[in-house]
C-alpha positions in Angstrom: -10.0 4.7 17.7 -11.4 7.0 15.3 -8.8 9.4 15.5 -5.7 6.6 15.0 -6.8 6.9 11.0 -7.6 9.5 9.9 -9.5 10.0 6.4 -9.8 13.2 4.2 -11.6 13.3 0.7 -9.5 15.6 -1.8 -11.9 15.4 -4.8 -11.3 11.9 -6.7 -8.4 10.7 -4.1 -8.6 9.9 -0.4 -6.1 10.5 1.9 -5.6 8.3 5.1 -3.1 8.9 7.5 -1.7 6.7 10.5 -2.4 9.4 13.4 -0.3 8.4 16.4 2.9 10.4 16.4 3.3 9.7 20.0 4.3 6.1 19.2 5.7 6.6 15.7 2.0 5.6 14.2 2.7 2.2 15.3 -0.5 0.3 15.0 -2.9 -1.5 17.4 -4.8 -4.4 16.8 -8.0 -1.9 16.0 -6.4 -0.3 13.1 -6.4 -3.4 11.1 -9.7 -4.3 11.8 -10.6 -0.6 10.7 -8.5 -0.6 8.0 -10.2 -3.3 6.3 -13.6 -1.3 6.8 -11.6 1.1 4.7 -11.2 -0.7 2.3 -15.1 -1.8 1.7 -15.7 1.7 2.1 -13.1 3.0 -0.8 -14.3 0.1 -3.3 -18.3 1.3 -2.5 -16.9 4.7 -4.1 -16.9 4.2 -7.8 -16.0 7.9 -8.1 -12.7 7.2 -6.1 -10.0 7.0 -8.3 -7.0 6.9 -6.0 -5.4 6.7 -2.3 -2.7 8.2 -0.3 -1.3 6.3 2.4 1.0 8.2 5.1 2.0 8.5 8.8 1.3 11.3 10.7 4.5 13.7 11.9 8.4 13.3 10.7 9.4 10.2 12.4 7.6 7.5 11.0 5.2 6.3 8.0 3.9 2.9 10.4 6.9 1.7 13.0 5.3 -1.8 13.3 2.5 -3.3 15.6 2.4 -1.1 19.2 4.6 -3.6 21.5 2.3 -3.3 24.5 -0.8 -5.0 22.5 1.6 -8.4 22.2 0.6 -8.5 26.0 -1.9 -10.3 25.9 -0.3 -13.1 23.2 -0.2 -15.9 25.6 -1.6 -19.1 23.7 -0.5 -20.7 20.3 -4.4 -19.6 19.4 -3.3 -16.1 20.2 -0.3 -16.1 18.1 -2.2 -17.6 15.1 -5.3 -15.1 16.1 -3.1 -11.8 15.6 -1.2 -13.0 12.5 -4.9 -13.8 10.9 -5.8 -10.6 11.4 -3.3 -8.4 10.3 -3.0 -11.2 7.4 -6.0 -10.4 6.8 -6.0 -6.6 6.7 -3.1 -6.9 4.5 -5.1 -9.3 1.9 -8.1 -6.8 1.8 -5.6 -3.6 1.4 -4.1 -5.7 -1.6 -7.5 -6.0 -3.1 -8.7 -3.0 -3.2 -9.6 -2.2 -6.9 -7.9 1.7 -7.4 -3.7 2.4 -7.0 -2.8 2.7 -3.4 0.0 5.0 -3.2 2.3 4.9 0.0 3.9 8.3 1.0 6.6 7.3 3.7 8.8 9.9 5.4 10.3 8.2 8.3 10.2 4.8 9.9 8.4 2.4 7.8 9.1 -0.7 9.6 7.7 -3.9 10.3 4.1 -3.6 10.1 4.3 -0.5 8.2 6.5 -2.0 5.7 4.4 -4.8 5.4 1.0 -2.2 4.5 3.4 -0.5 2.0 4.6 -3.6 0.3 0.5 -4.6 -0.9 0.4 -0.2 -2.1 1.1 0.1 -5.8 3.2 2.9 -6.0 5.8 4.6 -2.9 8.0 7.1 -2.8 10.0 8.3 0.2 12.6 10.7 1.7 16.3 10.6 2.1 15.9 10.3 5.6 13.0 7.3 5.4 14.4 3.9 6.7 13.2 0.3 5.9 13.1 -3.2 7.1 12.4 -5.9 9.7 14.4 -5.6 12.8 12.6 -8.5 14.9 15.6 -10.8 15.2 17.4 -8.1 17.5 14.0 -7.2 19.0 10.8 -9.1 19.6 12.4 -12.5 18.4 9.0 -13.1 16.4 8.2 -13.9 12.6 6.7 -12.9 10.0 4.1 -14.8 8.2 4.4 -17.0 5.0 2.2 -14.2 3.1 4.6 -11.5 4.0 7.3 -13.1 3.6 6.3 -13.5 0.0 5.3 -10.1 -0.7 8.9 -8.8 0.4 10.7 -11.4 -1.7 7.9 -10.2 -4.8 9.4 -6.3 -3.8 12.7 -7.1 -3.2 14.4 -10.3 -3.5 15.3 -13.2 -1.4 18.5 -12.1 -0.7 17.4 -8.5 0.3 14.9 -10.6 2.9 17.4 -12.4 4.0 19.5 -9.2 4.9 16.8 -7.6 6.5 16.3 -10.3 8.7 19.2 -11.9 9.6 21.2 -8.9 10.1 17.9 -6.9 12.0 19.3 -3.8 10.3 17.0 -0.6 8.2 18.0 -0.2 4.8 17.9 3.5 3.8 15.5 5.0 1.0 18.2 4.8 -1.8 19.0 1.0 -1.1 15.0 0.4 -1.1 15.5 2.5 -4.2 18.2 0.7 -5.8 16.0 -3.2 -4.6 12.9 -2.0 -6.8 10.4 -1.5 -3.5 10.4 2.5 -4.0 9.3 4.4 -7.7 11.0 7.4 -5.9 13.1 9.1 -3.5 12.4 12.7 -2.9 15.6 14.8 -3.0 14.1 16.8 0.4 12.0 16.2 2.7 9.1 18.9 2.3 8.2 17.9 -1.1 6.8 14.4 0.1 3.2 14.8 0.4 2.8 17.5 -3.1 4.3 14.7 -4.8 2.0 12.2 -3.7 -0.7 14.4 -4.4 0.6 15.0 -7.7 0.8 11.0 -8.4 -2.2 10.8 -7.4 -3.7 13.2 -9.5 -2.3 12.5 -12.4 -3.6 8.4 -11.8 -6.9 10.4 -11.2 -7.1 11.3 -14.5 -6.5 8.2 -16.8 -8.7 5.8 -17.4 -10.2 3.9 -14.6 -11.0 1.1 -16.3 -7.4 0.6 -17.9 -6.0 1.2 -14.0 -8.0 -0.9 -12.6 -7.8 -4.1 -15.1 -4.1 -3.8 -14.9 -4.1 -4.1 -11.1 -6.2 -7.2 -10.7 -4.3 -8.8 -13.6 -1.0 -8.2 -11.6 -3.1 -9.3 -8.3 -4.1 -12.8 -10.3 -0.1 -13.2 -12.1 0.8 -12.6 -8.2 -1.1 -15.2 -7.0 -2.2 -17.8 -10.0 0.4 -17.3 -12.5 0.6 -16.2 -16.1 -2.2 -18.7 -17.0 -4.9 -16.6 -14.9 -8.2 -15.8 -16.6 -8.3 -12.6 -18.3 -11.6 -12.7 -20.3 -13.5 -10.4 -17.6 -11.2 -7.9 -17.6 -11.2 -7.7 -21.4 -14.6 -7.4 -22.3 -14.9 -4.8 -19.1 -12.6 -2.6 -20.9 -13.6 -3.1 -24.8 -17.1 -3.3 -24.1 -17.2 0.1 -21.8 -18.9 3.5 -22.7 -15.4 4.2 -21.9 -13.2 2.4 -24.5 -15.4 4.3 -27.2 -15.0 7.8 -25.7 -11.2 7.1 -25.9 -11.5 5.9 -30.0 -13.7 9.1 -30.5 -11.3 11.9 -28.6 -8.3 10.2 -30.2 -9.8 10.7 -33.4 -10.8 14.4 -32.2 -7.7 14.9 -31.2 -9.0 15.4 -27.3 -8.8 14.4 -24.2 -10.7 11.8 -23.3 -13.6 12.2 -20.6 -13.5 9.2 -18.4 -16.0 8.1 -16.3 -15.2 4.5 -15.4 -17.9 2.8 -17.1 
């Protein structure tokens, strides 16, 4: 299981990629569960700044949930059990507190366009493909959650096309919808790209990054009435917000350290 996601450290930015090429990375019921370990692990790292999420080989970011694991879906329990759990991984990969940038080249369907709908930033290439095709299929749904996020990304009436007509949209149309930041013009200059986002992220200030991402979390899910007085005295009141008044003033760069 250990080998189906992989993790590298590159300085302040982790790298995890969907390692099953074989089967287009499509995911088994264990990767959620391991993803959300993941994600306790990355917000344990205050030093981590960033994360790169891709899919292992050229055919696919994440193709969906592996088909043969819906084998043993037999009971209404089961139905609601597997939905909770990759509900669940989903919610936690939405919380984590740094940018989670999604790197697709390929299929990123299903499942896997579901993970890269809770990321913060994704880019893709030309030949990368997106959607739902379950009415032509598995004949399944998708849950209420989900079903919100792609509406958040892309619009009802984008959904609705996805859905009804079980066809991919291509990387410019997810382009054109809002759900990508960028379209790479070929397909070798994905992952330096990512890298580069992710570097750049890296080296801003932490604090700004991450207030701004749970203040979109809370809009998301409580409206534009959510509380904000946390995050305001985190950032005013930081060792941080001082160093930033001081190099301006220098006429510096900053040194951030995210407290």
């Amino acid at each position: 299981m250990n080998d189906e996601i992989l993790t590298e450290r590159r300085g302040r930015v982790l790298w995890i990629t969907f390692n099953r090429p074989q089967a287009r990375n499509a995911l088994k019921f264990t990767m959620y569960e391991r993803l959300g370990t993941l994600c306790d692990e990355i917000d344990a790292d205050t030093d981590l700044r960033a994360v790169v999420l891709t899919g292992a080989g050229e055919r696919a970011f994440v193709s969906g949930t592996d088909i043969s694991e819906f084998d043993a879906l037999e009971t209404p329990e089961d139905a609601l059990n597997y939905e909770r759990t990759m509900g669940s991984a989903l919610d936690r990969l939405e919380a984590v507190k740094i940018p989670l940038i999604a790197a697709v080249r390929g299929a990123c369907t299903g499942a896997g366009m579901a993970i890269a709908s809770v990321c913060d930033l994704r880019i893709a290439t030309p030949i990368s493909r997106f959607g739902f095709p379950i009415a032509r299929t598995l004949g399944n749904c998708l849950s209420v959650a989900n079903y919100a996020r792609l509406v958040d990304t892309v619009g009802t009436t984008a959904v609705k096309e996805m859905v009804y007509l079980a066809t991919l949209i291509d990387a410019h149309r997810a382009y054109e919808l809002g759900f990508l930041n960028e379209v790479l013009p070929q397909e070798d200059g994905l992952l330096a790209r990512a890298a580069e986002i992710a570097e750049t992220i890296a080296g801003n200030a932490p604090l700004t990054i991450k207030a701004t991402k749970e203040a979109l979390r809370r809009i998301a899910r409580e409206g534009r009435g959510a509380d904000d007085r946390d995050l305001i005295v985190a950032c005013y009141t930081s060792a941080d917000f001082r160093e930033g008044m001081t190099a301006f003033f220098e006429k510096r760069r900053a040194n951030w350290t995210g407290r």
